[in-house]
N, C-alpha and C positions, 0 to 999 in steps of 0.2 A: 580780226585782231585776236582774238580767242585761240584761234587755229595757231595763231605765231607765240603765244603766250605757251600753248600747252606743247609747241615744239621746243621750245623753249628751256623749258622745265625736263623734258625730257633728254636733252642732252646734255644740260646740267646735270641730272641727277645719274644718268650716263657715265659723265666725267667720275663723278662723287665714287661708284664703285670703280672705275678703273683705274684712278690715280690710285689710293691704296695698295693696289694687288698688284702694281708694274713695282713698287718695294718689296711686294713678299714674292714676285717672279726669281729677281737674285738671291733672296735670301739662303742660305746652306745651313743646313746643323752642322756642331762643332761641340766639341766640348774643351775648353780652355779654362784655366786658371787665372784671372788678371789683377792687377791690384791699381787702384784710381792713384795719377800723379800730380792731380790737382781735384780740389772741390766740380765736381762738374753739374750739368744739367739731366736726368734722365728723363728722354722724352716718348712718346706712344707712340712715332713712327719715328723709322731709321733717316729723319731729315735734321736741319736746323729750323726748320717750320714745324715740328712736331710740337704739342703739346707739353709742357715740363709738369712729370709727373711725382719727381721727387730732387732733391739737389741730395749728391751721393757724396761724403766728406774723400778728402784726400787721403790718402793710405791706406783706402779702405778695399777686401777680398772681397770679389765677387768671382762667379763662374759664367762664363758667356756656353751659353748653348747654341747661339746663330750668329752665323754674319751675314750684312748685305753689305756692300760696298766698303766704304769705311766705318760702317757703325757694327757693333757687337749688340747681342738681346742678352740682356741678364735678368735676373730678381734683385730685387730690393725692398725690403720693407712690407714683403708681402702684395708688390704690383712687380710686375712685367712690363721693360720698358726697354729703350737702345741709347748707348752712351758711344760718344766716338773714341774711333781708335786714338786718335792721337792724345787722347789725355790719359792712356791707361798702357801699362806696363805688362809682361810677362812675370806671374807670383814666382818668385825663387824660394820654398822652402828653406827657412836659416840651417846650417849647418852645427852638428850635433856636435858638442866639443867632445872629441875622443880624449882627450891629455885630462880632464877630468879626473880625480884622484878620487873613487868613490867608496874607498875602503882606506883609514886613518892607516900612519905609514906601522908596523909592529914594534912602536919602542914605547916605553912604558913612559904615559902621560903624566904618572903621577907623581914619580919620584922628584925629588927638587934636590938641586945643588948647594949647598949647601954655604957656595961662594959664590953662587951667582945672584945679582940684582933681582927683583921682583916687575923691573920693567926696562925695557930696552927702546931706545931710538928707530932701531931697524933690525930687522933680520940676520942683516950679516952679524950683528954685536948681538941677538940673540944663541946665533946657533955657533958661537965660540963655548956656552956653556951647554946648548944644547942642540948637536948636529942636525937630528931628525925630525926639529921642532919643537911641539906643544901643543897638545888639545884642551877644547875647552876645557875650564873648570880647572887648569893646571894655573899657578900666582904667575907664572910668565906671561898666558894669553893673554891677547891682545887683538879686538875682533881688523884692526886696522891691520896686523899683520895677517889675516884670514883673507887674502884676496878673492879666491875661490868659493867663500862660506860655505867649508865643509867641514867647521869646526877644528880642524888642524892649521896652527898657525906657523909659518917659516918653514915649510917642507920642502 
């Protein structure tokens, strides 16, 4: 009985390292960019039997350095864990807005007309008195007309 007890164990504990390592057999480095499309699970092996070592919020940047199957290995929080593909996305860095106006347009902010209102409905009935707009600090600005907040209103 002994003999069968201590085979026993030995194939168990057999199993115990080679389950593991048939996960890290497929695993590949990678370097990706991904961003979570739901709150998910991160777990210590690339299964749904894994351990949950963290829950990662949705929206949230991570960088996968491995895949094995459908799971990615990332950081989080300072642990090392695998979150599945299908809840996480390709990160698309936002796009820089070029049309950005980052120099106020060259018409002098300060001058005031001397017939026109001190406040306007909109833009278009702004820049009947003044085409090139209004920077701040000018009696017409108005940060509502400052779409942009680049201190130039109606440009």
């Amino acid at each position: 009985m002994k003999k069968i007890m201590q085979s026993m164990f030995m194939i168990l504990l057999s199993l115990a390292i080679v389950i593991p390592s048939a996960h890290a057999a497929d695993e590949r480095e990678i370097k990706a960019e991904i961003v979570t499309t739901d709150s998910i699970a991160m777990r210590n092996a690339p299964a749904k039997t894994g351990k949950t070592l963290a829950i990662v919020p949705k929206n949230t940047k991570l960088t996968a350095t491995a895949r094995s199957g459908d799971w990615y290995k990332v950081s989080y929080q300072k642990q090392v864990g695998w979150v599945p593909i299908d809840y996480v996305t390709k990160y698309v860095a936002p796009k820089a807005n070029t049309n950005k106006v980052t120099t106020a347009p060259k018409v002098n902010s300060t001058s005031v007309n001397s017939k026109a209102p001190t406040s306007f409905k909109n833009c278009t009935e702004l820049r009947k008195y003044y085409p090139g707009g209004v920077g701040k600090g000018h009696p017409a600005y108005a940060s509502k007309h400052d779409r942009d907040k680049d201190g130039w209103a109606c440009e």
